[in-house]
C-alpha positions as CSV (number, residue, x, y, z in Angstrom):
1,X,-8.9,15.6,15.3
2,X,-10.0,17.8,12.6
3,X,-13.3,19.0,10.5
4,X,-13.8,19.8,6.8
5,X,-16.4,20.4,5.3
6,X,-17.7,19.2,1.7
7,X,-18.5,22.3,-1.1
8,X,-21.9,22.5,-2.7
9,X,-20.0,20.7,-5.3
10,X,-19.5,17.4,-3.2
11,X,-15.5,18.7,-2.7
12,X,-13.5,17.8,0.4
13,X,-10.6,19.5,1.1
14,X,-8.0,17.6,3.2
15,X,-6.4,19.4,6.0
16,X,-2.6,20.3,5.4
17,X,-1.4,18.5,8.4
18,X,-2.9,15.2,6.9
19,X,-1.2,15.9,3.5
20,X,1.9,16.5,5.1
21,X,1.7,13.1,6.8
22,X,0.5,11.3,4.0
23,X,3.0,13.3,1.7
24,X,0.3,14.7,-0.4
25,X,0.9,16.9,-3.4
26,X,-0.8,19.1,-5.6
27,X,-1.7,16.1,-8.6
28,X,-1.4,13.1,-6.4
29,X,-4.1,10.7,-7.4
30,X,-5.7,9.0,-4.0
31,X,-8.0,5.4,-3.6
32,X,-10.9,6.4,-1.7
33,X,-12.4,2.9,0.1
34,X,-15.4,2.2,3.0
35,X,-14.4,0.2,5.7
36,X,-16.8,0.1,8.8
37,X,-18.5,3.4,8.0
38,X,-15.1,4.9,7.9
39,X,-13.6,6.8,4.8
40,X,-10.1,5.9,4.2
41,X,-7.6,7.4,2.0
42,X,-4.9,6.1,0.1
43,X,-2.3,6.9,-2.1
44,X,-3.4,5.6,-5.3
45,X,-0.2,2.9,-6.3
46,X,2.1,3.7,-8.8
47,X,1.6,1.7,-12.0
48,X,5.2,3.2,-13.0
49,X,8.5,1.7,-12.7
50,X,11.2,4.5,-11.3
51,X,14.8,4.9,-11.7
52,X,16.8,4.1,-8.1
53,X,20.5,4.1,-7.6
54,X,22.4,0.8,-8.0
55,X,24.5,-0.3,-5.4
56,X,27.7,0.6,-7.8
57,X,26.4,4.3,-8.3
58,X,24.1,3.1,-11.9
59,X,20.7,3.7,-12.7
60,X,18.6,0.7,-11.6
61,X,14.8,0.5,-12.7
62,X,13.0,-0.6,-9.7
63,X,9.4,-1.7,-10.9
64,X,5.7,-0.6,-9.5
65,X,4.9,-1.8,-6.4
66,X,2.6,-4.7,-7.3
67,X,4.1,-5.4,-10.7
68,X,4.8,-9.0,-11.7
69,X,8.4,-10.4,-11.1
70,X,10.4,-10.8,-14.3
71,X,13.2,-13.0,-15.3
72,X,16.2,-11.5,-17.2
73,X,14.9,-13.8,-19.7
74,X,11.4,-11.7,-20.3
75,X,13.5,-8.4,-19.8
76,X,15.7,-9.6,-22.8
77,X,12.9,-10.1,-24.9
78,X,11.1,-7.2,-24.1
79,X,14.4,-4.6,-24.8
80,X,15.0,-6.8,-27.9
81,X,11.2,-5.7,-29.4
82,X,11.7,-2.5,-28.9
């Protein structure tokens, strides 16, 4: 278990060993919720899709986790407005 403790100016600092776990970076955006009295922290989810590699060594666009499934149908005629 560790302590913080909050600034004057209501700021928590999270001990390195729970960034670490949680991955944490200097920028990171995180979802802070109540549950029971408890504080819990989350990564805040990426809204952004990200490039993965394909299974035949292309560039794959894997979407936000979360994001609506699409059809090749509505990713044709989204590519074809642009």
């Amino acid at each position: 278990m560790s302590t913080a403790t909050i600034s004057p100016g209501g700021h928590l600092t999270i001990p390195l060993e729970f960034r670490q776990a949680m991955h944490l970076a200097e920028g990171d955006r995180v979802v802070l919720s109540l549950e029971d009295g408890k504080l819990i922290v989350q990564h805040e989810p990426d809204s952004r899709a990200t490039l993965v590699q394909g299974s035949f060594g292309r560039p794959v666009l894997k979407a936000a986790e979360g994001a609506p499934a699409m059809t090749p149908a509505q990713v044709k005629a989204i590519l074809e407005e642009s």
